[in-house]
C-alpha positions as CSV (number, residue, x, y, z in Angstrom):
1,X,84.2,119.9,101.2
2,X,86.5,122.9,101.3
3,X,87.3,125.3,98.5
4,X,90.9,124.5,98.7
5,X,92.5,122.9,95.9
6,X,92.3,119.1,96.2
7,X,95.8,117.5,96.1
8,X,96.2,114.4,93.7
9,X,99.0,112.0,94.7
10,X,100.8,110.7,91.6
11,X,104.1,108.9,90.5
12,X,106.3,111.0,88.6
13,X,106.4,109.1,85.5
14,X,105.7,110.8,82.3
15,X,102.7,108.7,82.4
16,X,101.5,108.6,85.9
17,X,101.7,112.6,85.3
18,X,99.7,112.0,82.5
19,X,97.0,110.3,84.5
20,X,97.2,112.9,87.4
21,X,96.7,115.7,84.4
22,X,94.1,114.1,83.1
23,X,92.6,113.7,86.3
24,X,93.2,117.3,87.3
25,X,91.4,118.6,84.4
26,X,88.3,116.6,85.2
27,X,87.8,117.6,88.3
28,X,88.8,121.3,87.7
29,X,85.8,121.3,84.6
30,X,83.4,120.1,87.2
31,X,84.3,123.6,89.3
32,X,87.3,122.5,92.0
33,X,90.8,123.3,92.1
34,X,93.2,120.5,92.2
35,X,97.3,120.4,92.1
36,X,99.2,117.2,91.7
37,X,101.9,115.8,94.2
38,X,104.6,113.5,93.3
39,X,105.4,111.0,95.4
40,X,108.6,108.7,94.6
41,X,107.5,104.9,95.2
42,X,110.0,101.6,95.8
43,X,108.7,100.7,92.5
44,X,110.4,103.7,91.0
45,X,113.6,103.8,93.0
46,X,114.7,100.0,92.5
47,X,115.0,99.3,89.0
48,X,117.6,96.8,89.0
49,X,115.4,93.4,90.3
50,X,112.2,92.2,89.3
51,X,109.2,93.7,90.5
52,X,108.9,90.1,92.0
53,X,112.2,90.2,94.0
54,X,111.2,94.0,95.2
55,X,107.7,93.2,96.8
56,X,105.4,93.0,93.7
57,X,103.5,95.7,91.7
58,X,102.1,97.3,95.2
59,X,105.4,99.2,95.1
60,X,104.5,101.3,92.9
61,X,101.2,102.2,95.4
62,X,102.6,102.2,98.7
63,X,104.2,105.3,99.5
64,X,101.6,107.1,98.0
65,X,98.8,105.5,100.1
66,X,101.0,106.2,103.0
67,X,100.4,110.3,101.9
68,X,97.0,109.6,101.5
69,X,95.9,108.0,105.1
70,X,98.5,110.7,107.2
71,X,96.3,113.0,105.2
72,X,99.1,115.0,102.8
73,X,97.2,114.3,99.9
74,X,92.7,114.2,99.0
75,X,93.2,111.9,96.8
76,X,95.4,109.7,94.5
77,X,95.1,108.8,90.8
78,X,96.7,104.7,90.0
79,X,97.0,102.5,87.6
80,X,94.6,99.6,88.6
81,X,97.1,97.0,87.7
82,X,99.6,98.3,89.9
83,X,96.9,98.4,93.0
84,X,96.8,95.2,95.1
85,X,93.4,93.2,95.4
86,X,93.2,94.1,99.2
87,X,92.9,98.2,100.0
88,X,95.0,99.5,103.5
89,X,92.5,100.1,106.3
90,X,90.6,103.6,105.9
91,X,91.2,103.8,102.1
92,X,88.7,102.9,99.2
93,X,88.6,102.9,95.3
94,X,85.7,105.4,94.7
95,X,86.1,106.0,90.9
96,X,86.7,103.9,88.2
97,X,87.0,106.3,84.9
98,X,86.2,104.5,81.6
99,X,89.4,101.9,80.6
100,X,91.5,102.3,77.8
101,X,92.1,99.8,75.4
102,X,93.7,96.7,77.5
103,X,95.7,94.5,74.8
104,X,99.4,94.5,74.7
105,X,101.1,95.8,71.9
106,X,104.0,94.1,70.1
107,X,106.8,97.0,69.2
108,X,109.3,95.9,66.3
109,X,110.0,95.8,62.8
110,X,106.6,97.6,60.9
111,X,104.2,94.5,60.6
112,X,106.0,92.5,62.8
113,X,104.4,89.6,64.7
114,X,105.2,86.9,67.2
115,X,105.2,84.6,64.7
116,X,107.6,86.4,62.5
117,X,110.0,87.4,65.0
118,X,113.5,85.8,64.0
119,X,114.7,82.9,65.3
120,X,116.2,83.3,68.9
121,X,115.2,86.7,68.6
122,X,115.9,88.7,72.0
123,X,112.5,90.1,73.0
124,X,112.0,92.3,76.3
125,X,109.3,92.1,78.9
126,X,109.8,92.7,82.6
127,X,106.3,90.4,82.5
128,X,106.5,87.0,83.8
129,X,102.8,87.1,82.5
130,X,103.9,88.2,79.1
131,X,107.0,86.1,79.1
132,X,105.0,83.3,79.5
133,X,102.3,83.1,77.2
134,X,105.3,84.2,74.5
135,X,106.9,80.9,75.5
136,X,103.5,79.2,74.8
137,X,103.8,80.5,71.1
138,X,107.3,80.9,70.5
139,X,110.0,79.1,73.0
140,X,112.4,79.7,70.8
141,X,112.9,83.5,71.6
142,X,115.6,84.9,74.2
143,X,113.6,86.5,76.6
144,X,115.1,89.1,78.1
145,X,114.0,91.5,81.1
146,X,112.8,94.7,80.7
147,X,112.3,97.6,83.1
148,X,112.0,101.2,83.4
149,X,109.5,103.4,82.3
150,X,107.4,103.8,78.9
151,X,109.9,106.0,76.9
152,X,113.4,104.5,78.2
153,X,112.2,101.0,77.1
154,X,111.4,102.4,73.9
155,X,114.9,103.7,73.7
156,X,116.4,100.7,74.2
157,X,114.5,98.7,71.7
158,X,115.8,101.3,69.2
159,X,119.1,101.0,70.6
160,X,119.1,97.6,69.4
161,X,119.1,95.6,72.7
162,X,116.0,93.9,71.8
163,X,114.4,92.8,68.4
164,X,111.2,93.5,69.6
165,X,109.0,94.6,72.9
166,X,105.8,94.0,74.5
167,X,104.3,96.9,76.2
168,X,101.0,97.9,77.3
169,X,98.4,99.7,74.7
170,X,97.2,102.0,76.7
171,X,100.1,103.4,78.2
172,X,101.7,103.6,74.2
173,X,98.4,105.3,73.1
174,X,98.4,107.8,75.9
175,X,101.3,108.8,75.5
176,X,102.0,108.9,71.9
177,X,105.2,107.6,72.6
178,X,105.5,105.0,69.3
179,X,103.4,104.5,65.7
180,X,103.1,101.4,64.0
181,X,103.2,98.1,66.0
182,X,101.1,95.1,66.1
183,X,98.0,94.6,68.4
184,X,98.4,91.4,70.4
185,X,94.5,89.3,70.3
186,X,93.7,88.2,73.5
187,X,93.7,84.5,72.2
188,X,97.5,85.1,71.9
189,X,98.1,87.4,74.9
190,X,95.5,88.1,77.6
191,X,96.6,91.4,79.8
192,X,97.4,91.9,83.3
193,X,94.5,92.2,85.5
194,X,93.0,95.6,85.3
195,X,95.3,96.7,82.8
196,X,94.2,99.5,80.9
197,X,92.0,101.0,83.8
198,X,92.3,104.0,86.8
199,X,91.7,104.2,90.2
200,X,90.8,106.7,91.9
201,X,91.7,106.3,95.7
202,X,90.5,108.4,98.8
203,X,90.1,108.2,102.2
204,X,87.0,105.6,103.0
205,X,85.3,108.4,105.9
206,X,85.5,111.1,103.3
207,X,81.9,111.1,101.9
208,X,82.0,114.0,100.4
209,X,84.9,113.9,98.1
210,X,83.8,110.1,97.2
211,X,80.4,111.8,96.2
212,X,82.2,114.3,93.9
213,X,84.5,111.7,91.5
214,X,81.5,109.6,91.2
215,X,80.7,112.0,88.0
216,X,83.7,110.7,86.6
217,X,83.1,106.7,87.5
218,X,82.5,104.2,84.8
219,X,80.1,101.1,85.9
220,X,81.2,99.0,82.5
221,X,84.6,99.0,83.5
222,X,84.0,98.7,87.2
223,X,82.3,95.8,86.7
224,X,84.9,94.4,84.3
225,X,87.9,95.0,86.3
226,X,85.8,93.7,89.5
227,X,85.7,90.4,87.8
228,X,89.3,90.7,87.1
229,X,90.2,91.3,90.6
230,X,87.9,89.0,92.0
231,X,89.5,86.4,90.0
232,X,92.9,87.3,90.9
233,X,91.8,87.8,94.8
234,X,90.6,84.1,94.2
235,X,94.1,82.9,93.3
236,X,95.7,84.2,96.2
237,X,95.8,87.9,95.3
238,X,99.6,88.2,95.1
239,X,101.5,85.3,94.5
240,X,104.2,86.0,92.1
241,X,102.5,83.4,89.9
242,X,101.5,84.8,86.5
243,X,98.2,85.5,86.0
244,X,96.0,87.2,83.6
245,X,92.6,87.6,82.8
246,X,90.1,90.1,80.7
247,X,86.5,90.9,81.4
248,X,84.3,92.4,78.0
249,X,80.6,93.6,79.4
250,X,78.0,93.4,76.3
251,X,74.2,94.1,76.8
252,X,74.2,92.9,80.1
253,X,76.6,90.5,79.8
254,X,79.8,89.9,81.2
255,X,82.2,87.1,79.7
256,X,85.9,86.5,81.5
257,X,89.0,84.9,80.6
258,X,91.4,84.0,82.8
259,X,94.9,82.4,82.7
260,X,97.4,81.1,85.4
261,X,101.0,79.9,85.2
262,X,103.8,78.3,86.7
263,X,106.3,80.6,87.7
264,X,108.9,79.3,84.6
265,X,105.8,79.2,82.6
266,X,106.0,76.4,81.8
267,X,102.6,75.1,82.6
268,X,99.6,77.0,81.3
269,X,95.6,76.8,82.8
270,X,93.3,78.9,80.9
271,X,89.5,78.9,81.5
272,X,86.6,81.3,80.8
273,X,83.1,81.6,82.0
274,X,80.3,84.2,81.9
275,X,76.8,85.9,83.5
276,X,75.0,88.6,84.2
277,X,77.3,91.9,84.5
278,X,75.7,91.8,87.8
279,X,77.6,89.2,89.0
280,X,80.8,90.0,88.4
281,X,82.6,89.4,91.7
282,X,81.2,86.0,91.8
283,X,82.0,85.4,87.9
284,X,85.5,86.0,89.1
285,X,85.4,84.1,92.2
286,X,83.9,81.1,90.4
287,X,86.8,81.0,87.5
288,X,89.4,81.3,90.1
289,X,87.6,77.7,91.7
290,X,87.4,76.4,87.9
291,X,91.2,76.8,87.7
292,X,92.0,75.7,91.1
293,X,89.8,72.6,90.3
294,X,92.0,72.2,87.0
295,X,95.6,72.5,89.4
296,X,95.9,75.8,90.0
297,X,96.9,75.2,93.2
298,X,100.1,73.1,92.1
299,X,101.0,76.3,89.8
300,X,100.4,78.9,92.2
301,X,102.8,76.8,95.3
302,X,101.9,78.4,98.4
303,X,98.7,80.8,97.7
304,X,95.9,79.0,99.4
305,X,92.5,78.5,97.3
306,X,89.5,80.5,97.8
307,X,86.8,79.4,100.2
308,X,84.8,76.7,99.4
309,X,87.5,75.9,96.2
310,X,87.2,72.0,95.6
């Protein structure tokens, strides 16, 4: 490896900069150079449809793989949830760093809950995962999409177009974008598969760099989010069905919850299982078979089920 500075591909979000900061000062502490370049994805240009009606969350990656394999960038630094379960030919995840806290945070009133929220009470999620495990609880609520990044949804909550708004934890916390706010339990909203987490992304024939990050790599929350994945690569990776699942390693441990949906939500399969943290591919790949034993299939339409699903 070169003494050049290693160039990070990021987003330009506030907090995809974050990330790519963050990850800059790592590997600069541990005696390389490194400067970040932003790359504008789909996901970032097209903010007036659904992330479902633009391709799903691997806009937000592709462009930025593109720079990776033609070789414009060393390396790039995503949010796992926004990385499909199948990696473009010559690239590999090489570092997982340790995951932030995963749960969703409700953003309202002070003290305000789900279950407090007014009657028909507009709340905003661009989530068809969040929207609907909120119908699940509360199918009274106007549910009304949400997109943009961290800080302009926040604006418009205290704009008034929404009573309320789900968001992600960590991206709130890292940012120190909002106080206050209530903590959604995962028996009342289980996250987004991976959320929470980094990848770190290089190209698969360079040994050297991969041999580098692995300082900065995190086996707890690789194996977590592998379970996650797995159980989402199960499913059919990415149908626009919503699905959700969390993975908590204790003492060895690994025990995963998992969720699918009809698109409308209106249908909801939820399952755990657990085992040895070193097994959690298979953890994942087993739930997945649980669920499409259960109907997931019928929920899911055209994703087929994974080998040797009943």
């Amino acid at each position: 490896m070169s003494g050049r500075p290693l160039v990070i591909g990021s987003r330009g979000s506030r907090l995809a900069l974050w990330q790519a900061r963050w990850l800059k000062g790592r590997i600069e502490s541990a005696g390389r150079e490194a400067r970040i370049e932003t790359i504008k994805t789909s996901g970032d240009r097209i903010l007036d449809r659904s992330l479902a009606a633009i391709g799903g969350k691997g806009v937000f990656v592709k462009e930025i793989e593109e720079a990776l394999a033609a070789g414009r960038v060393d390396l790039a630094i995503h949010s796992l949830k926004d990385l499909p379960t199948e990696q473009p030919e010559g690239l590999r995840v090489v570092c997982i760093p340790e995951r932030e806290d995963p749960h969703d945070i409700l953003l309202g009133r002070a003290g305000e809950r789900l279950a407090s929220l007014p009657q028909g009470a507009v709340l905003g999620t661009g989530s068809p995962r969040r929207a609907c495990q909120v119908r699940a609880i509360r199918p009274d609520l106007l549910i009304k999409d949400l997109r943009g990044n961290v800080e302009t949804r926040i604006a418009k909550l205290e704009r008034g177009e929404y009573a309320a708004i789900l968001l992600a934890l960590a991206g709130v916390r890292r940012l120190g974008v909002a106080s206050g706010g209530t903590i959604l339990p995962f028996d009342e909203m289980l996250p987004a598969v991976g959320q929470g987490a980094l990848a770190v992304e290089t190209r698969a024939d360079d040994r050297e760099l991969a041999g580098f990050l692995a300082a900065f790599h995190h086996p707890p929350t690789a194996a977590a989010v592998g379970a996650e994945r797995a159980f989402l690569r199960g499913l059919g990776g990415g149908c626009q069905a919503p699905i959700a699942a969390i993975a908590e390693v204790s003492g060895g441990r690994l025990a995963l919850r998992g969720l699918v949906a009809d698109p409308q939500g209106e249908r909801i399969l939820r399952d755990r299982d657990e085992g040895s943290v070193d097994d959690a591919e298979a953890i994942g790949d087993r739930l997945a078979r649980a669920l499409f034993a259960r109907g997931a299939g019928e929920l899911i339409g055209d994703a087929a089920p994974p080998a040797g699903a009943p």
